[in-house]
VEXDREN-2710 file (C-alpha; in Angstrom, 1 decimal):
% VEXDREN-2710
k/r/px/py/pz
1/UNK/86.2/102.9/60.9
2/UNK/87.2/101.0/64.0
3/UNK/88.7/104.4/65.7
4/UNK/85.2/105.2/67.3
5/UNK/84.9/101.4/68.5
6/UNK/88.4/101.5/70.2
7/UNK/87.3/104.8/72.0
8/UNK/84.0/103.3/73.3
9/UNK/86.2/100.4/74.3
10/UNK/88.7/102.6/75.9
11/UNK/86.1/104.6/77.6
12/UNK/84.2/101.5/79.3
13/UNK/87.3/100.1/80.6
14/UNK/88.7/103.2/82.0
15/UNK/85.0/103.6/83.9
16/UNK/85.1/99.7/85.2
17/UNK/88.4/100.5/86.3
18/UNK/87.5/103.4/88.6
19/UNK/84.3/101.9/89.5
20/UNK/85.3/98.7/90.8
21/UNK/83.9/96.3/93.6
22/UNK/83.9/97.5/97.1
23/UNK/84.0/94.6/99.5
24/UNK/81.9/95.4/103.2
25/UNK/84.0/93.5/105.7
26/UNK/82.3/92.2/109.2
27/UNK/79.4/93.9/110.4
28/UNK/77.1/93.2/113.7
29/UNK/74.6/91.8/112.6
30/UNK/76.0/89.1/110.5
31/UNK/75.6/85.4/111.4
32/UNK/78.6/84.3/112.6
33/UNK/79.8/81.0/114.5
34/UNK/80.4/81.9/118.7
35/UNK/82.4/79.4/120.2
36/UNK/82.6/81.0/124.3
37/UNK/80.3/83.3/125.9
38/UNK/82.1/84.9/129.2
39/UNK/80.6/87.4/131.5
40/UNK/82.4/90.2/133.9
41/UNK/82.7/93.7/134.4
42/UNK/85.1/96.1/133.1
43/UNK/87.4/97.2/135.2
44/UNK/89.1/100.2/133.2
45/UNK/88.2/101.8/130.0
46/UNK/90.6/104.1/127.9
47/UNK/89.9/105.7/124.1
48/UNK/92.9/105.5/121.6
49/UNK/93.8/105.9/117.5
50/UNK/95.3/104.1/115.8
51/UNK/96.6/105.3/112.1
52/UNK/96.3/102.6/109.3
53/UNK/97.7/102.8/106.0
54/UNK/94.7/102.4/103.5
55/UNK/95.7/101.4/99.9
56/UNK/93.7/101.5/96.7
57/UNK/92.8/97.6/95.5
58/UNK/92.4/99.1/92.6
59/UNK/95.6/100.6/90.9
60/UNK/96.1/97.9/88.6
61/UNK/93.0/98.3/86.8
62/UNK/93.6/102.0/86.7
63/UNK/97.6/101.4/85.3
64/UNK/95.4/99.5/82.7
65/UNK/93.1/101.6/82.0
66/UNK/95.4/104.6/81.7
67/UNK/97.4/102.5/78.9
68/UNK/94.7/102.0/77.3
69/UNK/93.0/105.3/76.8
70/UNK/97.1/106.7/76.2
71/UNK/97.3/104.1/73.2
72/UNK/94.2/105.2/71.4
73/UNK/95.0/108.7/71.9
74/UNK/98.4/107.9/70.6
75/UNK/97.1/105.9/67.8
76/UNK/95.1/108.8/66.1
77/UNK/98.5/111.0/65.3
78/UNK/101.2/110.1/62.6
79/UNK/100.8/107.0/59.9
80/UNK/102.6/104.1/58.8
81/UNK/105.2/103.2/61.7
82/UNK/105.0/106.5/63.2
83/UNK/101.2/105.9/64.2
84/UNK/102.6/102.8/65.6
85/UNK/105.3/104.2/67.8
86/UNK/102.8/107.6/68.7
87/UNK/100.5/104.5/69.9
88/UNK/103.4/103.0/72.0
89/UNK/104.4/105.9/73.3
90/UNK/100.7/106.8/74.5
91/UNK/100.0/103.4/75.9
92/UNK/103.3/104.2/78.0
93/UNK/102.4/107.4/78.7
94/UNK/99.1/106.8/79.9
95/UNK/100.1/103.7/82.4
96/UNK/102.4/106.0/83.7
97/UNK/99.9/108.5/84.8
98/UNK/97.2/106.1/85.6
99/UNK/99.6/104.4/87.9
100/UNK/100.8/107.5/89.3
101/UNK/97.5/109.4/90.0
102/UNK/95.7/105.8/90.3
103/UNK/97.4/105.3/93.6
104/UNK/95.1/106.7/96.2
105/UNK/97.2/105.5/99.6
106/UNK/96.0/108.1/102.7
107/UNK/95.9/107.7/106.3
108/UNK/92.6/107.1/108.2
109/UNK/92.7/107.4/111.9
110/UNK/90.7/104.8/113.8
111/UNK/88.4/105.0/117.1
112/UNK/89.4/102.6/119.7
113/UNK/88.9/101.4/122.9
114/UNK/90.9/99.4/125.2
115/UNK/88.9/97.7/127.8
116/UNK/90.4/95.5/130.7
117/UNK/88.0/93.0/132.1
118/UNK/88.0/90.7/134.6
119/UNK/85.5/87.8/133.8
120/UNK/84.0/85.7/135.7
121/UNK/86.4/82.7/135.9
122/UNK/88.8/85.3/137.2
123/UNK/91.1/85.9/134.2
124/UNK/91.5/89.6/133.5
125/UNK/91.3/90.1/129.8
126/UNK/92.4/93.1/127.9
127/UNK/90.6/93.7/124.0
128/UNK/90.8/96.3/122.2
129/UNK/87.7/96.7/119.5
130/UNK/86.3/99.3/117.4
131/UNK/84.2/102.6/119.4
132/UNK/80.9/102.1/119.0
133/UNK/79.0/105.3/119.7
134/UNK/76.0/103.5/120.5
135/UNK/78.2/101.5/123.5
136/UNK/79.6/103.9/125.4
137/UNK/81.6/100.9/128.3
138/UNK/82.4/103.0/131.9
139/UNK/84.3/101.1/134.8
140/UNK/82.3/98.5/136.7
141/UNK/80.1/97.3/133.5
142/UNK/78.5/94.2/133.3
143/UNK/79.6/92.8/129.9
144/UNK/79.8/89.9/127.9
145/UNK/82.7/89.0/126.6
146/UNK/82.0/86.8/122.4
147/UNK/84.9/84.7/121.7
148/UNK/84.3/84.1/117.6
149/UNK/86.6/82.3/115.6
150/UNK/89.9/83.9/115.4
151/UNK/87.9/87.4/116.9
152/UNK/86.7/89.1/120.1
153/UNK/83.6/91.3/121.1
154/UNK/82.5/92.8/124.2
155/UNK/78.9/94.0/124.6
156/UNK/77.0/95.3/127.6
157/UNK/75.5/92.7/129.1
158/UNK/71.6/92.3/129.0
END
């Protein structure tokens, strides 16, 4: 009776777990809290990468899941105490491979450019941000240097 329940169950985990919620980080045109606005020009410009290890947030949930689905496969073979070691064996099972194919670690190779500028109180400042496609910087820019909390951004200067 409760075997098509479980499965349904099983099913809707095992699709939350994959499906999970994808967090946006800082984007441009959020609202945030500038605390110095400097001007200068840029004095050199040079593109680099950077390789950063990207993990799953998610393997837990797919460990879970993976137990889950193992333990109500397990649980339709055998009866008595064998049902109930097939269904410990398959919950094993299962978190085993969900963990192990759940784990979706790769490297992604980030744009970046390193800017030196010297602003105009005369410090020379070197920052590093994100390439932007759309701001292409070039030696002798005008730019304006953001100084958020805890962050840096340079923009072309309008």
């Amino acid at each position: 009776m409760l075997k098509p329940w479980i499965a349904s169950l099983s099913l809707i985990c095992l699709l939350m777990s994959v499906l999970g919620p994808v967090e946006a980080g800082y984007t441009r045109d959020q609202a945030v809290p500038v605390e110095q606005v400097q001007y200068g020009h840029v004095i050199s410009v040079r593109n680099i990468t950077q390789k950063q290890l990207v993990e799953d947030q998610n393997t837990g949930w797919k460990t879970f899941g993976g137990a889950l689905v193992g333990g109500v496969i397990g649980h339709q073979f055998g009866g008595g105490s064998g049902q109930d070691v097939a269904t410990v064996l398959g919950a094993l099972l299962g978190a085993g491979i969900g963990n192990r194919y759940g784990d979706s670690s790769y490297y992604e190779s980030l744009k970046l450019v390193e800017l030196m500028i010297k602003q105009e109180d005369g410090k020379e400042v070197m920052i590093i941000q994100d390439l932007d496609s759309g701001m292409i910087f070039n030696a002798g820019d005008e730019v304006r240097v953001v100084y958020l909390t805890g962050r840096v951004r340079v923009d072309i200067a309008m």
